[in-house]
C-alpha positions as CSV (number, residue, x, y, z in Angstrom):
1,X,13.9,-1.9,24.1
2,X,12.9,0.1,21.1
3,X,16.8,1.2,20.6
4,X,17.7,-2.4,20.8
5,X,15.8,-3.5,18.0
6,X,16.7,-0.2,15.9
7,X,20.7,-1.5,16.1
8,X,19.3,-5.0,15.6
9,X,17.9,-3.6,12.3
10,X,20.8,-1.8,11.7
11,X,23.3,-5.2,12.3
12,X,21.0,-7.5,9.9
13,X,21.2,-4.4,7.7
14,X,24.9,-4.5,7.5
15,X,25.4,-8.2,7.7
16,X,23.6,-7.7,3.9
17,X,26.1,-5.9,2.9
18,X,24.2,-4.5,0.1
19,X,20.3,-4.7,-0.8
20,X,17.6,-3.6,-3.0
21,X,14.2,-2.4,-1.4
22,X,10.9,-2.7,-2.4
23,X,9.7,0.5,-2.0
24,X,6.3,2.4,-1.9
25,X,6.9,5.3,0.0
26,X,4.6,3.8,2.3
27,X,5.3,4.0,6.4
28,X,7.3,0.4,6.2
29,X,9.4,0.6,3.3
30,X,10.3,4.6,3.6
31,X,11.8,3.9,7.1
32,X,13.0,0.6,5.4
33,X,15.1,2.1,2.8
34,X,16.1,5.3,4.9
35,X,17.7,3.2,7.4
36,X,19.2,0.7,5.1
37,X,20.4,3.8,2.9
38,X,22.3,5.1,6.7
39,X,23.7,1.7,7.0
40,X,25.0,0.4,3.6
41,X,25.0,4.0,1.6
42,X,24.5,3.7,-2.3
43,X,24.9,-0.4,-1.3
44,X,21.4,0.3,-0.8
45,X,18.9,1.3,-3.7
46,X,15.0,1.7,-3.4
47,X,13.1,0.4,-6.2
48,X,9.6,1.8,-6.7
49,X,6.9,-0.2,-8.4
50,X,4.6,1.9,-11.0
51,X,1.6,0.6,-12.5
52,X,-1.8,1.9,-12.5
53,X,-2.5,0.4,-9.4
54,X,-0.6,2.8,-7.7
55,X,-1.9,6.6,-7.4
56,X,0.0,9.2,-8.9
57,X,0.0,11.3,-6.0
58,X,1.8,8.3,-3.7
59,X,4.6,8.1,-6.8
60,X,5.0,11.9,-6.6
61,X,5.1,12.1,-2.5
62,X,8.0,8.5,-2.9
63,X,10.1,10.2,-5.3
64,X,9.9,13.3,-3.2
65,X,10.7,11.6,0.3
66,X,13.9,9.9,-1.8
67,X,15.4,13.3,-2.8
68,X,14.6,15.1,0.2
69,X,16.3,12.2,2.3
70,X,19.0,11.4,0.3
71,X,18.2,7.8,-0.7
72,X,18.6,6.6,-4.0
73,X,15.0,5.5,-5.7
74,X,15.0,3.4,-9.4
75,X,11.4,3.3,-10.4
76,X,10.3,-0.3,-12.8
77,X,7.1,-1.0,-14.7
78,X,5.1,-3.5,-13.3
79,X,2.7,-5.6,-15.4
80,X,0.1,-7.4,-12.9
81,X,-2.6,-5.5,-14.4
82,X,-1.8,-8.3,-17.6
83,X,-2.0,-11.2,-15.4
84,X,-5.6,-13.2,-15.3
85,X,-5.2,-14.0,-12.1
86,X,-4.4,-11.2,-10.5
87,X,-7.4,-9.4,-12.9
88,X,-9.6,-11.8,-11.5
89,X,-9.2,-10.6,-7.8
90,X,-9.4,-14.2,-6.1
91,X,-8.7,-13.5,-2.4
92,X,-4.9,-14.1,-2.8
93,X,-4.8,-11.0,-5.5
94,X,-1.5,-9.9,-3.4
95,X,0.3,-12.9,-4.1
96,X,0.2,-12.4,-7.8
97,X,1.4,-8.7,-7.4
98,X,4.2,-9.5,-5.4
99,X,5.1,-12.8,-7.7
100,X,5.2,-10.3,-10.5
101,X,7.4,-7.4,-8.1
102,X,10.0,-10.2,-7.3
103,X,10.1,-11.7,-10.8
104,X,11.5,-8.0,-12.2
105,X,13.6,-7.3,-9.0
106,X,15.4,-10.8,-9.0
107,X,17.8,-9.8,-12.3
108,X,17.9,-6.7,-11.4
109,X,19.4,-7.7,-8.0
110,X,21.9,-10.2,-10.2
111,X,22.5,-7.8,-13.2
112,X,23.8,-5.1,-10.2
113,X,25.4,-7.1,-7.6
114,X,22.9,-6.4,-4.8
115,X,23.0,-9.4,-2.2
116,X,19.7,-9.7,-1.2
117,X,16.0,-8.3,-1.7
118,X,13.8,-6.5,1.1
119,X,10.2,-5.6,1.8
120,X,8.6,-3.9,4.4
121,X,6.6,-6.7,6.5
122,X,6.5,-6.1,9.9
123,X,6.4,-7.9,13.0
124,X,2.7,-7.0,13.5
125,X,1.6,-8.8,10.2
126,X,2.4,-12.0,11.8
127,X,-0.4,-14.4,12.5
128,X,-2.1,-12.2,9.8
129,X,-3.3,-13.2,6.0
130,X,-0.3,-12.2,3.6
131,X,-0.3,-13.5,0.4
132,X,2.2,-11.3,-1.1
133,X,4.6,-12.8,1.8
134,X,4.0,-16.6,0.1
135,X,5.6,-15.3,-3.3
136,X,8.8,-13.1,-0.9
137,X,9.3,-16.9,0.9
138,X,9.4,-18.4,-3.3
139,X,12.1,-15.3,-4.3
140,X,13.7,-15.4,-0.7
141,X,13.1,-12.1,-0.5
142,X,14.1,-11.3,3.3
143,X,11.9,-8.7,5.6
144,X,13.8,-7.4,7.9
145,X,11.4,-5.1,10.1
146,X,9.7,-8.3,11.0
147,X,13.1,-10.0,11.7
148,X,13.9,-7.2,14.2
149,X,10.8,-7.4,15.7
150,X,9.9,-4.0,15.1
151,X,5.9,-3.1,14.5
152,X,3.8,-0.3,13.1
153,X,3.6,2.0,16.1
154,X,7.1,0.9,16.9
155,X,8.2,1.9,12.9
156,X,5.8,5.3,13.4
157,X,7.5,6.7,16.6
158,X,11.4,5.5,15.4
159,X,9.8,7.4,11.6
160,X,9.3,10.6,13.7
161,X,12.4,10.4,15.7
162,X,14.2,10.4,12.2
163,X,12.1,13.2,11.2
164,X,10.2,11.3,8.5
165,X,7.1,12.5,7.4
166,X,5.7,9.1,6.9
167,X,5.6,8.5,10.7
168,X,1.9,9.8,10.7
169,X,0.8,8.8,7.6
170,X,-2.6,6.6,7.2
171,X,-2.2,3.2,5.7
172,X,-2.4,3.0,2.2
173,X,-2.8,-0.3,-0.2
174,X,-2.9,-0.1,-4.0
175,X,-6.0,0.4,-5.5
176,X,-6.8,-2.6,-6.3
177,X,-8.2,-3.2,-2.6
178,X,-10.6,-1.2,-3.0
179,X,-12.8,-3.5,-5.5
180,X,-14.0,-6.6,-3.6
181,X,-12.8,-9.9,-4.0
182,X,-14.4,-11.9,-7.2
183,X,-14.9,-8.7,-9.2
184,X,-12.5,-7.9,-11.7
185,X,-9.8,-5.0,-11.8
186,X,-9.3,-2.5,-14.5
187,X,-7.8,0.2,-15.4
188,X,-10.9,2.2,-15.8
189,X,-12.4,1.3,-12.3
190,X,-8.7,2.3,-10.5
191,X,-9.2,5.3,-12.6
192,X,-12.4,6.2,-10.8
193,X,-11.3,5.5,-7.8
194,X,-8.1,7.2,-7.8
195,X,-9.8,10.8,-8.9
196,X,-12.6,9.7,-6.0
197,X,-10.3,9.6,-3.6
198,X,-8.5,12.4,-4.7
199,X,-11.1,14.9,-4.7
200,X,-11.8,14.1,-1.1
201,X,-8.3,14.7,0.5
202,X,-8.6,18.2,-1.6
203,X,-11.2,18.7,0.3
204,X,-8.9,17.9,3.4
205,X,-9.8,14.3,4.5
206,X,-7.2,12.7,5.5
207,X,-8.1,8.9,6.5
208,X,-9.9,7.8,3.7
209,X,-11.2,4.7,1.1
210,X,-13.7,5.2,-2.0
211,X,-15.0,1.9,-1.9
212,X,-16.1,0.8,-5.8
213,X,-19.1,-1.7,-6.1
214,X,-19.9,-2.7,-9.3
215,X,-24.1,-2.9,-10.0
216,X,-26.7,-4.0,-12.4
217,X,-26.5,-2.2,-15.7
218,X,-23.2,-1.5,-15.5
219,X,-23.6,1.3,-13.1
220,X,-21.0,2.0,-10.2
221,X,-21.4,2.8,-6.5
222,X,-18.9,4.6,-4.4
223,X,-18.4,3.3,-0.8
224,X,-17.0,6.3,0.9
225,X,-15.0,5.3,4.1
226,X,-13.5,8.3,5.8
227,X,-12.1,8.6,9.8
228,X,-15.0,8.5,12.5
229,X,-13.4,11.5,13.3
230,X,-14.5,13.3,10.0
231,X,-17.9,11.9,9.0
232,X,-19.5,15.0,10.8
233,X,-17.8,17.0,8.2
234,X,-20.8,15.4,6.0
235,X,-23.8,16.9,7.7
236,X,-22.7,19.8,6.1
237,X,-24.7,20.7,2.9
238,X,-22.1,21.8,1.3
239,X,-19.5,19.7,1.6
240,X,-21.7,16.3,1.2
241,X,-22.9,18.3,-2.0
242,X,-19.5,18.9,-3.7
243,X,-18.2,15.1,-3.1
244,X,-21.6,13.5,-4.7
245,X,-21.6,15.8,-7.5
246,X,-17.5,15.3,-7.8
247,X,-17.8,11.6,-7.9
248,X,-20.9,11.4,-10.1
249,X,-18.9,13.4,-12.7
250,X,-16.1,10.6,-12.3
251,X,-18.4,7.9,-13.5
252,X,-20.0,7.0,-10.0
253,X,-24.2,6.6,-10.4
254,X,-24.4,6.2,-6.6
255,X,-22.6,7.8,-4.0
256,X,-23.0,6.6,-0.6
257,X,-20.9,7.6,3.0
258,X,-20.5,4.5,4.9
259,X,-21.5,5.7,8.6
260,X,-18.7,2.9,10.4
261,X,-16.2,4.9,9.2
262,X,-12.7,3.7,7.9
263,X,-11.7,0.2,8.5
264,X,-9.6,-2.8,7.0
265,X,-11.3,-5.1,4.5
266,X,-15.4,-3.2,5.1
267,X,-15.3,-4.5,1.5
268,X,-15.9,-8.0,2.4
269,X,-17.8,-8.1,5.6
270,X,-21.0,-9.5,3.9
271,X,-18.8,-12.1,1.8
272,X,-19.2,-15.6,3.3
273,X,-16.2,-17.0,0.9
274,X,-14.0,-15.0,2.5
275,X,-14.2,-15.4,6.5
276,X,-14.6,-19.7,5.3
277,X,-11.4,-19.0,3.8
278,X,-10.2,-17.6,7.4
279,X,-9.1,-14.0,5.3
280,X,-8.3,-10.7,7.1
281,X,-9.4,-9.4,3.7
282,X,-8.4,-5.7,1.6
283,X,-7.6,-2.5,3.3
């Protein structure tokens, strides 16, 4: 079953005949472009996305995975961040990212002869809230994961049978998600949350979100979501010490641990506009 819809990937693949990928370096899109890299060869080119809504650390660990695997990787600016809209952070924030991803990767496409443009949805985002795929059905951007039927775990276990080190890697969402619909984005607030969230994985967490409310007086709080696996690392003086006085020195007045643990879209649990709207909301 699982082979079966690896060679269907594999046939849609070839029936391109040549393809960019929007790529993140993300579980979706690395298996993505390795396989479409094994299929169509340099007819197949990765494009990475950088703009401050990305993290460094995920552009270094993309570039990396290209090299060590052998796929091409072209890496583009992106300007969302100078889009109102998307500033705004309405609930369809995605949409105007990917309208602004398609919009550079369209003459690119043309101006090298690629047939077609692919993302990374999969079959188990069906049924689910996906802006970003609104502005792939405008560009006719095609996914092809989805196509084949394939989803998460199914991309995971194929990731490690390839040997790709993305097959156990937590889900990870530009850092936008991570301020709640209806506040704005910034630069300075992805800033802070970026250095949050990396002095907490070097202090070895591993799943992990710093959550960034804005409060009265202009004062910050971070959310801290980590795996229910690893909260108990926080009863330890220590440990609980270094993070609040790490984040505090990144800007944070308030840092809190949230005690449910990591989860998809915690940021708008309490926000009634968003379950009327029938969202599956931020990761």
């Amino acid at each position: 079953m699982l082979a079966d819809k690896l060679e269907q990937l594999r046939t849609t693949l070839r029936s391109y005949g040549s393809c960019l990928i929007a790529y993140s370096g993300g579980v979706d899109s690395a298996f993505l472009a390795y396989v479409a890299h094994d299929v169509l060869g340099e007819r197949a080119l990765a494009v990475l996305a950088d703009s401050p809504s990305l993290p460094r650390r995920e552009r270094a660990e993309a570039l990396e995975l290209g090299r060590q695997f052998g796929f091409p990787i072209r890496v583009i600016r992106t300007a969302e961040l100078e889009d109102p809209n998307y500033l705004a952070n309405p609930v369809n924030r995605c949409y105007f990212c990917k309208h602004e991803l398609f919009t550079e990767l369209v003459p690119l496409a043309r101006a090298e002869q690629f047939a077609v443009i692919c993302y990374g949805e999969n079959a188990s985002d069906i049924g689910d809230f996906r802006p970003g795929a609104k502005a792939a059905a405008e560009f006719q951007v095609h996914a092809p994961l989805k196509e084949a039927g394939l989803v998460k775990a199914e991309i995971r276990e194929l990731s490690a049978q390839m040997g790709l080190p993305t097959a156990d890697k937590p889900q990870m969402a530009c850092l936008s998600s991570r301020i709640p619909y209806g506040e704005v984005v910034s630069v300075e607030k992805l800033r802070m949350i970026e250095a949050g969230e990396n002095a907490l994985r070097d202090l070895g967490f591993h799943d992990l979100r710093v959550r960034h409310h804005e409060l009265r007086a202009k004062q910050a709080l971070a959310r801290i979501e980590v795996g229910m696996s690893e909260i108990g690392r926080f009863s330890t003086p220590e440990v609980a010490a270094r993070i609040a006085q790490a984040l505090k020195q990144i800007g944070y007045a308030h840092v809190t641990l949230d005690l449910q643990g990591y989860r998809r879209g915690s940021l708008n649990e309490a926000n009634p506009a968003v379950h009327a709207a029938g969202v599956s909301p931020g990761r």
